[in-house]
N, C-alpha and C positions, 0 to 999 in steps of 0.2 A: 574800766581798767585800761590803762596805757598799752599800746598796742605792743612796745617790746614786752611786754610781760607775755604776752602770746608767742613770741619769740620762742622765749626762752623755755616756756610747756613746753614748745616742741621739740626743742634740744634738748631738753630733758627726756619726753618720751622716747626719742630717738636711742639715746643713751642707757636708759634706764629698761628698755625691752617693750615688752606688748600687755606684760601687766599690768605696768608705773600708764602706759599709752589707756587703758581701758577706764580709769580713774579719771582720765581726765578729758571724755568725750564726753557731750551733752548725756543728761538724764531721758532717758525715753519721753516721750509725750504723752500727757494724760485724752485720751481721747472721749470727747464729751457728749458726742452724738449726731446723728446725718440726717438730716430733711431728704425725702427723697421727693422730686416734682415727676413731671411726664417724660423731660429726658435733660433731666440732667438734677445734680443733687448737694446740696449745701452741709459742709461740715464743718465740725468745731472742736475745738482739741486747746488743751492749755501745754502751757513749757513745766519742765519739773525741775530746771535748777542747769545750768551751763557747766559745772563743775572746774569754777574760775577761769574756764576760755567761754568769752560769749556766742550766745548763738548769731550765724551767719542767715542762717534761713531755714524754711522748711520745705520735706520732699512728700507730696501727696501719692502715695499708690495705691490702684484696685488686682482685681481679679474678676472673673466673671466662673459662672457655671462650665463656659467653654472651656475654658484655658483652669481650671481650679490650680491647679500646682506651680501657676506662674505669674507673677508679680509684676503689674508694668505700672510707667509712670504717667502720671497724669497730670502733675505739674512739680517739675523740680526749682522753683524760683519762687516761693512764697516770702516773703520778705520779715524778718526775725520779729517784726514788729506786730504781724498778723498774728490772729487766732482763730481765724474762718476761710471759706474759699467755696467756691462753686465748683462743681468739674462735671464737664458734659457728657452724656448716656447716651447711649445706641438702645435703639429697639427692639424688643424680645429680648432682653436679656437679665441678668441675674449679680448684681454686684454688689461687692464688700470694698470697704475701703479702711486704710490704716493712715499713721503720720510717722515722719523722722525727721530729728533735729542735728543738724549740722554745724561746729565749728572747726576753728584753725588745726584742727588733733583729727575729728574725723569725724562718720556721722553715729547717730546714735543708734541702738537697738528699735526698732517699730514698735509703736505703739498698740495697744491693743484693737482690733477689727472690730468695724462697724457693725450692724444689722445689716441684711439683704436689702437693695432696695430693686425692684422688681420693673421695669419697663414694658410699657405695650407694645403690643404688634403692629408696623407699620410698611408701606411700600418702601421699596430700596431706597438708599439715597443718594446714590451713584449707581456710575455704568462698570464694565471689564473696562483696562488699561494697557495700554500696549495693544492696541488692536491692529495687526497687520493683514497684508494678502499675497500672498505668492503660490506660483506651482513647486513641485520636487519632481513632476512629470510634465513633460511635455503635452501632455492632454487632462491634468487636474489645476485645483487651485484650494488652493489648504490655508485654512482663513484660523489666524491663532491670537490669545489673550491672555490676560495676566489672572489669572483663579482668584474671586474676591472669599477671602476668610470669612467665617461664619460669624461674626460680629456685625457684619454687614449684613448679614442676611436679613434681619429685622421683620423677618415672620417665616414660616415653615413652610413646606413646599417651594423651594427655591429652584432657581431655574437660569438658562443662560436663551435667550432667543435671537440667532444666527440671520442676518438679512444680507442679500445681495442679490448686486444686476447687473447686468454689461453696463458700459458709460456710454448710453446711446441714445438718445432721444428717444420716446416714447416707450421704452423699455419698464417695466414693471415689478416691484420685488419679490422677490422670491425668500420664507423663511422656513425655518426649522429651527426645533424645541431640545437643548440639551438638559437633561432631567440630573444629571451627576455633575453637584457642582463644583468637583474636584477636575475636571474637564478641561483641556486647556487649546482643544484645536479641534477641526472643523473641515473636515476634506469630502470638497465638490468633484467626482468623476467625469469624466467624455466631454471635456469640456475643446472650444478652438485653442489651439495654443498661441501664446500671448497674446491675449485679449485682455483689455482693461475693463475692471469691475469697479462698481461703488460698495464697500463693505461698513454693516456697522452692527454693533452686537450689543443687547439689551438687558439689563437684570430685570426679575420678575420673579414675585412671589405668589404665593396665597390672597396678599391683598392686591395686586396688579402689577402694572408694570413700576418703575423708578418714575421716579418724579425729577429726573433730571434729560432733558433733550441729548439723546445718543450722537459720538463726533462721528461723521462721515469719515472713511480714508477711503484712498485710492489702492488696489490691489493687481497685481498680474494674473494671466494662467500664465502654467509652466513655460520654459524655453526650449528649444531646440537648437538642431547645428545649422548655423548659418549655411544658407541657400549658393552663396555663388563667391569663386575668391576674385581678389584685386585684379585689375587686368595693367599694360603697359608697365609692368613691374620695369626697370630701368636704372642702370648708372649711371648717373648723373657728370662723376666727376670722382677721382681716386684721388684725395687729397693730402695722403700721407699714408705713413707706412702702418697705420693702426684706422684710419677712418678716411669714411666716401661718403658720398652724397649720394641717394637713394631717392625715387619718386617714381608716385603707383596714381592710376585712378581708385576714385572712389564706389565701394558697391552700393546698389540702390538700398535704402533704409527699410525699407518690406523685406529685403532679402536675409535682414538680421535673426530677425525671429527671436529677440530677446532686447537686454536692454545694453541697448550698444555703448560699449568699454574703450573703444580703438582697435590699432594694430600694433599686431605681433611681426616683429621683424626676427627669423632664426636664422644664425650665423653656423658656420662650423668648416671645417677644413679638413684635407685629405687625412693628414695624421686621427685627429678626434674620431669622424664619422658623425653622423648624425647621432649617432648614439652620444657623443658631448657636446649638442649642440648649446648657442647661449640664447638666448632671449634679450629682444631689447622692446620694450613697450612704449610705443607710438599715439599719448593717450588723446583722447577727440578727435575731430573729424580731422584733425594733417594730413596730408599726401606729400608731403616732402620731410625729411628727414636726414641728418647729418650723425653717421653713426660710425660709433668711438669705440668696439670692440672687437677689430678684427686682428688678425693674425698677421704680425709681419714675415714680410718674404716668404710667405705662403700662398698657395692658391685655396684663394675663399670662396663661399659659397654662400648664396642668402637665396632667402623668399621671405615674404610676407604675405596675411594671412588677417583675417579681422573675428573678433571673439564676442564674444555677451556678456554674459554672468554666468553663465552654466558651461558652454561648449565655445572651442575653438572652430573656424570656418576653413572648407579647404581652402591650400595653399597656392599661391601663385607660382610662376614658370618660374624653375631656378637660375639666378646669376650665378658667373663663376666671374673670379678676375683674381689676377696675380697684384699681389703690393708689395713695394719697394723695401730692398734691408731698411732697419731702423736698429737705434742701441738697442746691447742687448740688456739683459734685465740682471738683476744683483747674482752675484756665485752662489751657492747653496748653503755653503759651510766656510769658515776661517779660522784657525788655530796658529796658535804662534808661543812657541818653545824657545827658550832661550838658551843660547849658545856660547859659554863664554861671559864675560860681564862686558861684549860690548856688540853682539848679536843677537837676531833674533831669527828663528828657522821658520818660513811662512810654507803653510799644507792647504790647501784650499779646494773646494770640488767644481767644479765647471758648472755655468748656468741652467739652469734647468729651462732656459726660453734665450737662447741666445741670437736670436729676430733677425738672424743672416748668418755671413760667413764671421767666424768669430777670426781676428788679426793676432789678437793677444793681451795683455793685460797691463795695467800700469798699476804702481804704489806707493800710496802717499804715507807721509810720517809727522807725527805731533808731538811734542813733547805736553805731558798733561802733569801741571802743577797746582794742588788742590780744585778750584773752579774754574784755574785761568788755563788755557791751551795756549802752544806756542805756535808760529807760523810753520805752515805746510810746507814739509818739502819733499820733490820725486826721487826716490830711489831709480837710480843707474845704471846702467844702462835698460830700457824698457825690455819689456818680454815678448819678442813677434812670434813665439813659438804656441800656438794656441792649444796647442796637448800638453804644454806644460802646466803642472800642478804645483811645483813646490817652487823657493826661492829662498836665497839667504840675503834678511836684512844685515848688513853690518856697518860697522861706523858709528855707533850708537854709544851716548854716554850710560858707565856703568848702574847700577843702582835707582834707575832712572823709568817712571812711566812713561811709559807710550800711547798714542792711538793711532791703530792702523788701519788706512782705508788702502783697498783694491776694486778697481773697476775693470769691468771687461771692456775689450772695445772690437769696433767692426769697421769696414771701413766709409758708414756715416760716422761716428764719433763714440767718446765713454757710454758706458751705460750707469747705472746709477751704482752709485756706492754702496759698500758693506763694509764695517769697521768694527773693530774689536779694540781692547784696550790690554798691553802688560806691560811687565814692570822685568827690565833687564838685571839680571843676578848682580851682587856687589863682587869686589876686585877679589877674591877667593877660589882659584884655582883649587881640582881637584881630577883626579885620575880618570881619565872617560872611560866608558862601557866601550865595551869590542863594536867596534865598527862593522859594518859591510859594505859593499859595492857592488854596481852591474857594471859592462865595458859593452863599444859597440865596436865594430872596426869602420872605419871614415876612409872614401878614396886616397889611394896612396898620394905622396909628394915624391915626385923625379924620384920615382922607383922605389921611398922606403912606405914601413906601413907606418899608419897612424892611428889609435886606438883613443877613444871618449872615455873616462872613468868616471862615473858619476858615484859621489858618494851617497850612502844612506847609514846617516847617524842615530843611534839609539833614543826618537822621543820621549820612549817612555822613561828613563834616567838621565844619564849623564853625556850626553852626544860630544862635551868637547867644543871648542873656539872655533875649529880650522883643520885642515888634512893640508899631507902632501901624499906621495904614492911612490913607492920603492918597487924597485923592477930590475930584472937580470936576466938571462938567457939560462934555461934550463941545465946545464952542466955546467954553467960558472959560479964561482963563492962569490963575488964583490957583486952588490946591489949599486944602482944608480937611483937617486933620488932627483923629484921635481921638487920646483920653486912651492912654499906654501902657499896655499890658494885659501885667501882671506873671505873674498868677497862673492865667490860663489860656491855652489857646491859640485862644483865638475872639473876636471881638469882636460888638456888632451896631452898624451904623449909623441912624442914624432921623433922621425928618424929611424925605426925600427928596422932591423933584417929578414927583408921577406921569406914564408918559407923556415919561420926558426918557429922555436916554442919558447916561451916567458913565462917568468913565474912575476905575477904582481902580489903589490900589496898594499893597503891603505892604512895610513898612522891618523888618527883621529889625537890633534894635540888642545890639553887647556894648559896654557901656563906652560909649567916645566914639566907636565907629564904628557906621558906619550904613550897610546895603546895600537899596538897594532892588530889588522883583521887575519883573518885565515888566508895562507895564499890560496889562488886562482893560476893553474894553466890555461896560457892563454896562445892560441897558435896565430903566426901572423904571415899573408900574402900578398904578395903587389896585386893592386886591382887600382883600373884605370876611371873606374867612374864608381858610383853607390853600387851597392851589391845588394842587384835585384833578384830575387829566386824568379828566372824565365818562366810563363808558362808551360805546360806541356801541350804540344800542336799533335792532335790523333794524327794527324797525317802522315808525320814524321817519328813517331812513336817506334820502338822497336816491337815492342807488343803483338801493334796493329799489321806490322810488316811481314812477321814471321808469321800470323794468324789468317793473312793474306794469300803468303806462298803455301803456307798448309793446306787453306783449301784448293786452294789450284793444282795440286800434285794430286789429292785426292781426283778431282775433276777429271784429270787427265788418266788416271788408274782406273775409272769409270769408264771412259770412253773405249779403254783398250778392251778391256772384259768384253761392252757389248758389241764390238768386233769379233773378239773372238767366238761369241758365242753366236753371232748369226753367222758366220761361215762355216760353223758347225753342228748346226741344225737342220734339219727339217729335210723331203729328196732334193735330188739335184735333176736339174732337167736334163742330166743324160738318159737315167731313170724315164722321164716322162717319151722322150725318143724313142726310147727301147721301148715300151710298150705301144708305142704307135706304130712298129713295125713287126706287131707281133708278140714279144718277147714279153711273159709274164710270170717271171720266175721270183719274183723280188715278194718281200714281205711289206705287210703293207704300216708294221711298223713307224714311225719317222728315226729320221736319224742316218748317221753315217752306216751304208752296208757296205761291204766287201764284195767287189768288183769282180765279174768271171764272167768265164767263154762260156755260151750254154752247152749240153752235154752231149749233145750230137754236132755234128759237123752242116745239119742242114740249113739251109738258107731260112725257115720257115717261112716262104712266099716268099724270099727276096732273092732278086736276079742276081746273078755272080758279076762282080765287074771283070773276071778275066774270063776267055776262053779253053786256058790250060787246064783238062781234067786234074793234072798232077798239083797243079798249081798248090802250095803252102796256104794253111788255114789263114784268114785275115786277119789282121791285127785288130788289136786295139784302136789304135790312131789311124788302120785305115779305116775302121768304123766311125770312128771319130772325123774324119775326113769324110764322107761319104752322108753324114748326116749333116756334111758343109758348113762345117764348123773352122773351116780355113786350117791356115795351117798351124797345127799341136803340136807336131812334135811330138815327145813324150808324155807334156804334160797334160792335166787337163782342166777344168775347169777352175778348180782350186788351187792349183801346182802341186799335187800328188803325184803320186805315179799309180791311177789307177789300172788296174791287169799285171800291177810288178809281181802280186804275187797272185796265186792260182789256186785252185780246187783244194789240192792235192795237199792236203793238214800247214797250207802256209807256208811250204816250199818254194822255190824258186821254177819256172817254168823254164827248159831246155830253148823255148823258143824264142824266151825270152831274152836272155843269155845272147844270143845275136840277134842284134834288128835289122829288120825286112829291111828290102833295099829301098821297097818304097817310104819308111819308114825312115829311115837315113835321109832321102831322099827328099822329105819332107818336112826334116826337123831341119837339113841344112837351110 
């Protein structure tokens, strides 16, 4: 049959569904019968009719005892022209076999299943696969393989036999018998860590071992953390503002303890902390290295450090070193709103790595016409303002895409770009959203003030083309207007009357309409420079001053108290006199007593200084004189008038009333 006829079955089955398709797949195969030998089995099967697509070929499948419910292939490539085939048997095993016939439609239903054909018991006939050797500990070494399926087994009692030995001269094997041959690993305890082993692993049955020669590999024990870090860690050379040139010695190779990977070079800087540090891997034995991810105009920090396979090694002495500004990296965000049908309002966020001092920003413009872009050109005047965020593109033709790139810069050069793409509104004026505004005041000019009005037009609607800004003196009707301010979004006003108040206001215009914002009082003063809010100095503090003389008045209220109160405490050493010549009339009390003549006129033991029996009782003060206390006077120790008053309920004494002439005498 012509092969487009085949064709065309199949666009036809395709068309016609899955049961016009069933019609027209080969006829099942008549299956004729199986030779079974020792290991392997010859069958025979006829075709039953192509059902006008010819047969392509045929697919020979078994099954066995082990697997009963699962159908594998055993030759899918019999050629349409056959009607027999061989297909090769495993030992100990249990096998049926079927056929299908396949053409350009599909293949056919299977034919009916063979007899059993029965296999003898034989030694394995392979080994495990995948036979590895490594530690997971630092002191084991866990020897693993690929599980061989019970088709291979090829006789009962199956078994896995585990060999290994150091890789040492004279050294001898060591094995052991895994009975579960679903088993797939093998772990040696207290072993040296990383020592090299020879490992090889055996199938064995009931009839022996395999009759294939077991491969040798090479196996580790476990790893541990490297013994010793890098020494003469070193900069080399700071080569730019993101890389330097770095070189270490190398540590000795016993001190790895595992299987040596290279060095780890960790970076990290004041801001991060170790806690974000980077890694840069240094792989094979290098000691010199040139590394490309530092921090600009930061003070960096590195060590290195050498690793294994398992653990990293301590680190070497850390570097510090400052590197030079470099560009800074692209703004965060760009948005661009259009203003007008020949503006574009630019919002943008500052760098998130701006790799020095940032100067400010520049902006470039494309005209983008289906694939083709027009030539670049910088929007005017540039932005040295580096806390500026927004910008008004203008000049721009209406109706018209764009792309806008902004780069930050520093003062080594641009940094990279970030660009967006819009499309300016067509000639279609319409009514702006209310405006708003912030003001600063800016040092006066020969005495008037000057105010900054920066406007802030509605993004999210209709912001308008342009502003100007209307202003007047708080008790006047007529507004003064400034010039329209096309190309930026700021105006300044000047001239002002220091010392007055103003009402502003901002007209956000598109076209022929005009909206204006809410006024704003705004007060204004001569000021000779920026207006800095001074620190406040504790020294000069009013605060501090008055919290100063507070305590020092208390201080000095302090001082007077404990004056007064030891002058009026405790006896007096006239008291102490008096008793030394006798006189002990006094309480013993402390404190101020009250002062008096004792009750008799006698000397008690003490000689008269005059000879006049008549003579007038002695004073006060010439007691006080006589215990040579100089000259008193009236007063006495204290400046009291001790003896002003007398016995007699706190009267006045007659004697006292006139003073003795010695008295007089003594006070002159």
């Amino acid at each position: 049959m012509p092969s487009h006829v085949g064709v065309c079955l199949a666009k036809l089955c395709y068309v016609s569904g899955l049961r016009s398709c069933l019609r027209h797949r080969p006829n099942k195969p008549k299956f004729i019968g199986v030779v079974c030998n020792k290991l392997d089995a010859s069958i025979q099967w006829e075709p039953e009719g192509d059902n006008r697509a010819p047969i392509l070929r045929y697919s020979i499948q078994y099954n066995t005892s082990f697997t009963p419910d699962t159908w594998e292939l055993a030759s899918d490539s019999v050629p349409a022209t056959d009607t027999t085939d061989t297909v090769p048997m495993s030992p100990w095993a249990n096998y049926t076999f079927r056929v299908t016939a396949w053409n350009k439609i599909g293949e056919s239903f299977p034919s009916s299943h063979s007899s059993v054909c029965t296999t003898q018991e034989d030694v394995p006939h392979k080994n495990p696969d995948n036979v590895e050797g490594r530690g997971t500990e630092p002191t084991n070494l866990v020897i693993t393989w690929t599980p061989m399926p019970m088709i291979e087994h090829n006789a009962p009692k199956f078994m896995y036999r585990v060999y290994w030995k150091k890789d040492i001269a004279g050294q001898s094997w060591q094995t052991d018998d895994i009975i579960n041959w679903k088993q797939a690993a093998y772990t040696i305890n207290n072993q040296e860590t990383f020592q090299q082993y020879k490992i090889k692993v055996v199938a064995l049955n009931a009839k022996g071992e395999s009759n294939v020669t077991p491969k040798e590999v090479i196996g580790w024990s476990g790893e541990d953390v490297p013994l010793q870090p890098p020494t003469n860690f070193t900069l080399v050379q700071v080569m730019s503002s993101t890389s330097a040139m770095l070189s270490w010695n190398p540590v000795p190779p016993d001190t790895v303890r595992g299987h040596f990977k290279g060095y780890k070079i960790q970076t990290w800087t004041d801001k991060d902390g170790e806690e974000g540090m980077k890694e840069i891997y240094v792989k094979g034995d290098t000691t010199r290295s040139m590394v490309t991810k530092f921090m600009p105009h930061s003070k960096n920090y590195a060590r290195v450090l050498v690793y294994n396979s398992q653990y990293n090694g301590p680190p070497s002495d850390i570097l510090s070193f400052d590197t030079p500004e470099g560009v800074p990296g692209t703004v965060q965000s760009l948005e661009a709103v259009p203003m007008g049908s020949s503006a574009l309002y630019l919002v943008w966020k500052k760098p998130d790595q701006p790799n020095g001092v940032l100067t400010g920003y520049k902006i470039y413009y494309q005209t983008v016409k289906g694939t083709k872009v027009g030539a670049l050109s910088e929007r005017n005047p540039d932005i040295t303002d580096p806390k500026q965020t927004r910008a008004k593109l203008a000049g721009l033709e209406s109706a018209t895409k764009y792309r806008i790139h902004i780069k930050a810069t520093t003062k080594v050069g641009e940094g990279d770009g970030y660009f967006i793409e819009q499309r300016t509104r067509a000639s279609q004026s319409a009514p702006p959203d209310t405006p708003r505004f912030t003001w600063y005041r800016l040092p006066s000019d020969n005495g008037y003030a000057k105010i900054k009005v920066v406007w802030q037009p509605n993004l999210e609607g209709k912001p308008g083309s342009h502003f100007f800004v209307k202003y007047k003196l708080k008790d006047e009707t007529m507004y003064s207007e400034s010039a329209n301010t096309l190309d930026e979004d700021y105006t300044i006003i000047r001239s002002l009357k220091p010392g007055e108040t103003y009402e502003f206001r901002v007209v956000a215009v598109d076209g022929e309409y005009m909206t204006e914002s809410e006024p704003e009082e705004i007060d204004t003063y001569t000021v000779d420079g920026p207006i800095i809010q001074p620190k406040e100095n504790v020294a000069t503090a009013g605060w501090f001053i008055g919290m100063m003389l507070a305590i020092a008045f208390l201080l000095l209220v302090l001082i007077l108290v404990c004056i007064i109160k030891r002058n009026r405490g405790g006896k007096y050493a006239v008291h102490e006199r008096e008793a030394a010549h006798g006189r002990h009339d006094y309480p013993d009390e402390p404190g101020f007593i009250e002062y008096s003549q004792p009750l008799d006129n006698k000397s008690h033991g003490r000689g008269s200084m005059s000879s006049d029996p008549k003579a007038a009782p002695e004073s006060d003060t010439d007691s006080m004189a006589e215990y040579g206390e100089g000259d008193t006077g009236r007063f006495t120790e204290d400046g009291s008038f001790i003896g002003q008053y007398g016995p007699n309920n706190g009267k006045k004494s007659k004697q006292e009333e006139q003073p003795s002439p010695s008295a007089i005498a003594t006070y002159v």
